[in-house]
N, C-alpha and C positions, 0 to 999 in steps of 0.2 A: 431843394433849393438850388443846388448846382444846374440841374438842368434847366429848369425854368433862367435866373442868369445868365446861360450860354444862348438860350434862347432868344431871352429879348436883346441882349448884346448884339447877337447879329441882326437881328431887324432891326437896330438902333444903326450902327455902325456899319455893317456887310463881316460876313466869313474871316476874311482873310485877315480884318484891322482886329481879330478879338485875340487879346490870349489867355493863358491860362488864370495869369495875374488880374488881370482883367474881371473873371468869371470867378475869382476867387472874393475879388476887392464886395464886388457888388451879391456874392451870396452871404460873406463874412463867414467864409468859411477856413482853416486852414491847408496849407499847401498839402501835411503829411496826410489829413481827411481826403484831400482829392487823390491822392495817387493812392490810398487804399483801396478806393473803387476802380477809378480808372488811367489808362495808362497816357492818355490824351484827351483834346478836345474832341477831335473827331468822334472816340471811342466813346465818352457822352454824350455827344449830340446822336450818337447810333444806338443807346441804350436805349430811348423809347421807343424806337422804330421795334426792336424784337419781337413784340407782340404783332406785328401783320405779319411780318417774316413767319414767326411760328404757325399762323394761321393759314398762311401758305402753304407753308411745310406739310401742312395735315392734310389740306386739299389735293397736294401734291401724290402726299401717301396714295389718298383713294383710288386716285386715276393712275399711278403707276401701277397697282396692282394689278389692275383690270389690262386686257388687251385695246378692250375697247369701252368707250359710255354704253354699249346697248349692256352691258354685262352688272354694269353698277345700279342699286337702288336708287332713283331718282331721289328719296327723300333725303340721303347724304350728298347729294352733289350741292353745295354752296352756288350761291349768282356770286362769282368771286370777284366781278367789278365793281357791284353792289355792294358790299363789302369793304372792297377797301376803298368808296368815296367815303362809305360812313366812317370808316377808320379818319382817315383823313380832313373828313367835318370834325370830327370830336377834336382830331390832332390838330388842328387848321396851324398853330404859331409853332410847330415843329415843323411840317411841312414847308410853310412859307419860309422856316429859316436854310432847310434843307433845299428847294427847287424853288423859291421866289429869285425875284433879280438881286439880292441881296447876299445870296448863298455862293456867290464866285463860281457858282457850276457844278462845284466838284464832284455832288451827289448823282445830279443825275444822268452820268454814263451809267453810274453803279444800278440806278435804282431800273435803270432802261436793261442791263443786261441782266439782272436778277428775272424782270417781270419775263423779256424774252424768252430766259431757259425755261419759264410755263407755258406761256404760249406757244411755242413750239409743240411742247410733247401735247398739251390739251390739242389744237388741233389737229395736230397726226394722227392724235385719237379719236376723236369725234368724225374725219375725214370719210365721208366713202366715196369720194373720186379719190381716185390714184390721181395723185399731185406728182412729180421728180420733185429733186430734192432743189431743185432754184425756187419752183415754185411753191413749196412750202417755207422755202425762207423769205421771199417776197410778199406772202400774208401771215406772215408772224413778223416780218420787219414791220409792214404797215401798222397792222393792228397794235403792235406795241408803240407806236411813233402815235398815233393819232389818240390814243388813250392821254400816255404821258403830254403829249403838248398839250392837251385838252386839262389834264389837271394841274400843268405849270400856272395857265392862265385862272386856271376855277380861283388857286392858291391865291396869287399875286394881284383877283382884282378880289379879296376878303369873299368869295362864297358867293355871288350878286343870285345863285338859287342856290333849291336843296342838293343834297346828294341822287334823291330819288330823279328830279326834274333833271337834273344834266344826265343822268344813267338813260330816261327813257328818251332825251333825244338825242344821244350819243348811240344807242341801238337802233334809231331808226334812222341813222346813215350812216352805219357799219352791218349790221344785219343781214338788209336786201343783198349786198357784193357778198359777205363769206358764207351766207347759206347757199348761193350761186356758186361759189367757186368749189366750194368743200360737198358741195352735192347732197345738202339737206334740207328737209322741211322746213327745220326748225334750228336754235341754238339751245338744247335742251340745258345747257351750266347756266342759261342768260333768261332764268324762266321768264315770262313777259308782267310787266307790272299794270295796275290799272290808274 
């Protein structure tokens, strides 16, 4: 009840105009029940996101183990883009309260520097040109800039496609550049859909 509250509070109002009183009034919930789960709003409005973070997390595992993708079972490696548009369909009125224009901002340095520290290490990994180290920050800056702006809007105009339809045309103009740059066939974590 708290979260959903915080939720629609900000898409009602914006981020900044909600508080805690506020998310209380309209769950009917009381004050000593909110601070036994959480320490803020913030800290609620971050309790649903957990579940991509975790899912990250695992992905994460896979690929730091290994030196490289040719090392790992293709059948463990996730389309982890794919993934977290579906997260984020299902999630759509968290998201949109999180990175819509409603949200005052404040998520998405957070959610931009989270995705960064995977991007980085996945393309390093998958990499077989030797990149330096500018130019593997300038295609994990991009890639992560062009993902994220791509789902501030998906959020902000209600989903107008699927997760599946923005994934296969968001890979077919980011694809052609990083399989180019990164000196491979293929993006084998980006299996291709039909």
């Amino acid at each position: 009840m708290l979260e959903e509250a915080c939720i629609a509070l900000i898409l009602e109002r914006g981020y900044e105009a909600v508080t805690i009183q506020d998310i209380l009034d309209r769950a009917n919930v009381g004050r000593s029940t909110f601070y036994s789960h959480y320490t803020d709003k913030e800290a609620l409005l971050m309790s649903r996101f957990q579940a991509l973070q975790q899912a990250f997390e695992e992905h994460a595992r896979i690929i730091f183990e290994h030196e490289s993708f040719d090392q790992i079972d293709p059948q463990t490696i996730t389309n982890l883009p794919l993934m977290m548009l579906k997260y984020v369909e299902h999630e759509h009125r968290l998201f949109k309260a999180m990175l819509g224009k409603n949200s005052g901002g404040n998520h998405l340095n957070y959610q931009r520097e989270y995705l960064l520290k995977y991007v980085r290490v996945i393309l390093k990994r998958v990499a077989k040109t030797q990149l330096a180290a500018y130019e593997l920050e300038v295609v994990s800056q991009s890639t992560a800039s062009v993902f994220l702006s791509i789902l501030v809007w998906w959020v902000d105009s209600d989903m107008p496609c699927s997760a599946e339809e923005l994934f296969r045309l968001v890979m077919r103009l980011v694809e052609p550049g990083l399989v180019e740059v990164l000196g491979i066939p293929a993006l084998p974590f980006f299996p291709h859909t039909t």
